[in-house]
N, C-alpha and C positions, 0 to 999 in steps of 0.2 A: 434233296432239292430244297426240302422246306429250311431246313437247317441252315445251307449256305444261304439261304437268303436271310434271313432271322440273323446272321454271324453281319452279312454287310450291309443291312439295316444299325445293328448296334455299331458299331464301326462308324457308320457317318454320324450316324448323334452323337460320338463320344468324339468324334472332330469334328463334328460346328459346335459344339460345350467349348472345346477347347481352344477353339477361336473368338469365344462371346465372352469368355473370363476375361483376358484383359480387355477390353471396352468395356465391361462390366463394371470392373474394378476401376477402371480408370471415370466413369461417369461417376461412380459412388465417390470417389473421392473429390471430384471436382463439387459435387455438391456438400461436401465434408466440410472443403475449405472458405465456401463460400456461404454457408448458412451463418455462419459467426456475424459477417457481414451487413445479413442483412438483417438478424435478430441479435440486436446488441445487446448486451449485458443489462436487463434493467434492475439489478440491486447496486451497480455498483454508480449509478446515475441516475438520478431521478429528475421533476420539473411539472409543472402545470401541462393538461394537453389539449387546451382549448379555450385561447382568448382572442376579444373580439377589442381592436382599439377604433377610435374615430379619425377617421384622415386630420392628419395636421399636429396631432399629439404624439405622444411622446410615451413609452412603455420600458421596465424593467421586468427583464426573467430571469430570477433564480435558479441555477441548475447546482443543485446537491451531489455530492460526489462523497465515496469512502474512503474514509482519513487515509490508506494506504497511497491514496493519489497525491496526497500534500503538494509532493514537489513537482508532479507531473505538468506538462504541458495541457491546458486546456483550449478549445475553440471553439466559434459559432461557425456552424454550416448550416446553407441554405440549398435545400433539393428532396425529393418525395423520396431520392432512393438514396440509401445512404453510402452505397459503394459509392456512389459520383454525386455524391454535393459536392456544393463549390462553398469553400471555406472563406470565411468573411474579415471573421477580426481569429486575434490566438494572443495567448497571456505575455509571449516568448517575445514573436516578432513586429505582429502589428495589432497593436493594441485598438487603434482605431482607424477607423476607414468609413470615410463620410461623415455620417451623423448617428454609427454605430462605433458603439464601447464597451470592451470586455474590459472586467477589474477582479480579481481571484482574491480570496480571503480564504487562507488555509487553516487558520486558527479554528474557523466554523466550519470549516471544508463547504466551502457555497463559492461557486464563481455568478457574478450578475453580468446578463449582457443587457445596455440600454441602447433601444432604437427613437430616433428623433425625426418629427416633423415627418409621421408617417404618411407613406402616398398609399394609392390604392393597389399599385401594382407589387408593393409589398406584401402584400399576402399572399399564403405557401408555407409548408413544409419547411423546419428549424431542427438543427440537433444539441443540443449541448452534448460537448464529445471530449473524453479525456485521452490525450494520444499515451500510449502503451508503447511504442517500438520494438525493433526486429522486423524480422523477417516472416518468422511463423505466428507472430499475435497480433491479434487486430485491436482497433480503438473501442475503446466501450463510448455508448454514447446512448440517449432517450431523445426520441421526436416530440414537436409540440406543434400544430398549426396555428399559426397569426394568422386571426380574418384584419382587414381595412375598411371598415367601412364609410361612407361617405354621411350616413347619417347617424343617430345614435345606436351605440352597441347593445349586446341582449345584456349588459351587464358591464359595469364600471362602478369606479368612486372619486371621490371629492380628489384625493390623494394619498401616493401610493408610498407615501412616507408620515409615520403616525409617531408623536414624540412623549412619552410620561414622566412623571418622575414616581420613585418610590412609594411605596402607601397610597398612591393615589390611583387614577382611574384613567383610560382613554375609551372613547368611542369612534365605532369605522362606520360610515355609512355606504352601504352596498345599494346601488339603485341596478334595478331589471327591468326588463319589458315583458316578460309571457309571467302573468302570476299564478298560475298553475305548475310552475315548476319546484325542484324540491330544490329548500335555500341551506347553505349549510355554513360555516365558519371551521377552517379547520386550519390546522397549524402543519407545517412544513415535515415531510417524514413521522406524521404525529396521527393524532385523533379529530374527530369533528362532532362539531354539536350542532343537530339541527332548528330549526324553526320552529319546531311542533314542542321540543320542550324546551321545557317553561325558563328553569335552569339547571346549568351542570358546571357544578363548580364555581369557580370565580366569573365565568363565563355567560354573557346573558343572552339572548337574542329576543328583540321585540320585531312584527312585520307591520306593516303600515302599507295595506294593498290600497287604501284610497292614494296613497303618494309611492308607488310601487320601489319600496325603499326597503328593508330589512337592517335593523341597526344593532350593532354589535357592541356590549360594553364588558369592558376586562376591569374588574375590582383586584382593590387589596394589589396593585402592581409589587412585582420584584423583581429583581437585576435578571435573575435565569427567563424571564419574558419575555427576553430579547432575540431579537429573533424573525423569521419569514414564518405569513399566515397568507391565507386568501379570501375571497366569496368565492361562492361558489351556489350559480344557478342554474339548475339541467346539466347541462353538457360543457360550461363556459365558468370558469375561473380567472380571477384576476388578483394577482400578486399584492401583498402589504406588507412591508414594511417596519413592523412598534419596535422604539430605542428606548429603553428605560432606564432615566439618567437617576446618580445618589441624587438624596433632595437636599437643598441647598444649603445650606448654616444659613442662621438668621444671629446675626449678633447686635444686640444695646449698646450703646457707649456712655459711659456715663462720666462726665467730670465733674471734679468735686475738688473744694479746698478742703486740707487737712487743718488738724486745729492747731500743731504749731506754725504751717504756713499763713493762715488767717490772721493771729497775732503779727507777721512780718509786714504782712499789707496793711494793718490798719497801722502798724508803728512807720514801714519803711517802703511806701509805694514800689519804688523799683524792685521790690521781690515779689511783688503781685504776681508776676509774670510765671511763678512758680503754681506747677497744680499736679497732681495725679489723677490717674482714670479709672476707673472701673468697668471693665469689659463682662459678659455677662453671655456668653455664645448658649443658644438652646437650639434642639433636634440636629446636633453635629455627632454624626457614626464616630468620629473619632476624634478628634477635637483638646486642645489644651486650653485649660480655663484658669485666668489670673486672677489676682484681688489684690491692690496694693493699698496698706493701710500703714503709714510709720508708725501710727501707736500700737498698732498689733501684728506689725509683721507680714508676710505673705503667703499668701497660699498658693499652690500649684498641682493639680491635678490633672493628669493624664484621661484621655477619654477611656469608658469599656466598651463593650461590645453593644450593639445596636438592641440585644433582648435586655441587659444589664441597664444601658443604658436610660431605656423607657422605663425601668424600675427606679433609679435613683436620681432620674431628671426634676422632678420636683423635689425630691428633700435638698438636692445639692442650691439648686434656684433659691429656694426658702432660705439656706444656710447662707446665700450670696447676699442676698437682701439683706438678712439678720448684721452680716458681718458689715455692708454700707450705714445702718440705720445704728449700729454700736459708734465706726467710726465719726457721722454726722454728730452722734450724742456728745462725745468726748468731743469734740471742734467746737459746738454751742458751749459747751460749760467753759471750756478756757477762756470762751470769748466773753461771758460772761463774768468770770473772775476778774479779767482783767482789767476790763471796764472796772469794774467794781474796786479796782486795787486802785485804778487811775482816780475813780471818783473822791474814794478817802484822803488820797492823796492833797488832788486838790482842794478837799474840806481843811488838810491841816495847813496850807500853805497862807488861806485865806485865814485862818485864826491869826497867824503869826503876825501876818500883815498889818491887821488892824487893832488895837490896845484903847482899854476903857482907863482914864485917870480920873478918880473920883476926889473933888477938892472938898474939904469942909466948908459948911456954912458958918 
C-alpha cells in the first residue's frame, strides 16, 4: 500500500514537471529576448546622463558610437522605456523635425543631436540609439535625461562651442549652483580632472565659489584636442565643444626698387612702374618662401615640419633680411655711381662750353 502510493505520488510530480517545462522554458526565453532590450549595449554607445537646460535655449548631445557603426543608421528617441520610445529625428530619413537636428560624423564616430528653443514639457527620457537590423538583433542605444527648467540650471556655460588655434590656449567657464558638489572637467570616452587638483597636465581648473563658476584652461593647444568635453557638477554634465584650428601665416610684404630698376626711373619715368617684392611668411607649418632679387637671383624654399620648422625659423628670417639689406646695398651704390657718372659728365660739358683767350698787353 505504501509503495503504490509513493509510485503515484512520483508519477504526478514527474507530470506537473512535465507540464511546467515548456512555460518554463518558454517565460525564460521571453525574458532572453527581451533583456537586450531593455539593457542596451553600453560600450558600443555612450553620452552624457544628466543635463539640466533653461527653457528658451538651445542644447547639443553628443552620442559616441563604435567605429563598426560607421555606416549604420543612427536616431534620437524619446521615452523612459526603450522598447517603446518614440523616435524623433534618424541620420537616413528625417533629419530634422521641429527644432530638433540629428547630424552623424563618422570620421569621429560622434552623431550630435540639437534641440532648440527648449520648453518645459521637453523634459524626459533620450536615447541615442544605433539601429543594427534583422530580425534577431536589437538597437544598441545609451539613455540620458534632459531636465527644462524654467529658471537657471544646477549647471551650464557661456557656450557650448569653444574655438583655439594651435600653441595657444582656450578657457570654458562652467557656472553651478550647489557649491558643495564635486566639479570635474573631463573629455568624451576619456579622463577627468578634478577641482581639488591643482594641475594635471595641460589642463587647469581654478573654482571661484564667491562667483559659483569653476574655470577651465587647456594650454599648449594641438589639432588631436579636438574634440567633445563637458563640466560636470554632482550629477549634471553639460556638453563642450573645442575646435583647434592650424594658426594662421602671418606674412610681410615688402616692395622695393631693384638697382638696375632705380636707374630706369630716375633716367626713364615710364619704367618707374616696374618693382619687385619681397615676401617674408613666418609661423607657416608648411609654407613656400620667395626672395626676388635680379642681382642675386632667387630663392625658394619649401616649408619643414612644424618641430624643424621652430628650429630654422629665425636663421631663415635672418638670411631673408641679410639677402633684402645686400639687395637695397647694391641699388644705393649704382644709384650712387650714376649720379656720380652724370655729375662728371656734366663738369666736362661745362668746360668745353666756356674758353679763356688770353690777349697780351
Amino acid at each position: 500500500m505504501h509503495t503504490h502510493t509513493h509510485t503515484h505520488t512520483r508519477a504526478h510530480t514527474d507530470t506537473h514537471q512535465a507540464h511546467m517545462a515548456p512555460s518554463l522554458l518558454l517565460f525564460l526565453s521571453i525574458i532572453f529576448l527581451t533583456l537586450p532590450a531593455v539593457l542596451p549595449g553600453a560600450d558600443a554607445v555612450s553620452t552624457v546622463s544628466n543635463v539640466a537646460v533653461q527653457r528658451g535655449r538651445s542644447v547639443t548631445i553628443p552620442c559616441h558610437y563604435d567605429r563598426k557603426y560607421e555606416s549604420n543608421e543612427k536616431y534620437w528617441c524619446q521615452g523612459s522605456l526603450w522598447s517603446g520610445c518614440y523616435i524623433v529625428v534618424r541620420t537616413k530619413f528625417r533629419k530634422v523635425r521641429g527644432e530638433t537636428s540629428i547630424t552623424d560624423d563618422p570620421t569621429h564616430h560622434v552623431f550630435t543631436v540639437t534641440m532648440a528653443k527648449l520648453k518645459t514639457e521637453n523634459s524626459g527620457y533620450y536615447w541615442c540609439a544605433v539601429k543594427i537590423g534583422g530580425h534577431l538583433t536589437v538597437d544598441e542605444g545609451k539613455y540620458l535625461y534632459l531636465s527644462v527648467t524654467a529658471g537657471t540650471p544646477g549647471l551650464w556655460v557661456d557656450q557650448q562651442e569653444v574655438t583655439g588655434v594651435e600653441g595657444g590656449r582656450v578657457s570654458v567657464q562652467c557656472h553651478y549652483n550647489d557649491p558643495s558638489s564635486t566639479k570635474k572637467w573631463c573629455r568624451a570616452e576619456g579622463s577627468c580632472v578634478e577641482v581639488n587638483s591643482a594641475k594635471s597636465g595641460r589642463s587647469e581648473i581654478k573654482d571661484d565659489r564667491s562667483e559659483n563658476v569653476f574655470i577651465v584652461t587647456m594650454r599648449e593647444l594641438n589639432r588631436e584636442d579636438t574634440g567633445w568635453y563637458w563640466c560636470a557638477a554632482g550629477e549634471l554634465q553639460i556638453p563642450v565643444h573645442i575646435t583647434v584650428t592650424q594658426k594662421p601665416t602671418t606674412t610681410t610684404v615688402t616692395t622695393f626698387w631693384t638697382s638696375s630698376l632705380l636707374t630706369d626711373a630716375i633716367t626713364s619715368p615710364s619704367k618707374a612702374h616696374k618693382k619687385y617684392t619681397l615676401i617674408i611668411t613666418t609661423e607657416a607649418p608648411s609654407t613656400v618662401q620667395k626672395t626676388s632679387c635680379p642681382e642675386h637671383g632667387s630663392q625658394q624654399r619649401s616649408g619643414a615640419p612644424t618641430s624643424l620648422e621652430r628650429t630654422l625659423g629665425p636663421l631663415r628670417h635672418t638670411g631673408v633680411a641679410l639677402m633684402f639689406l645686400i639687395c637695397s646695398a647694391v641699388a644705393f651704390w649704382k644709384i650712387w655711381r650714376y649720379r656720380r657718372a652724370q655729375h662728371s659728365r656734366e663738369n666736362r660739358e661745362d668746360v668745353g662750353r666756356y674758353s679763356i683767350k688770353i690777349t697780351p698787353m
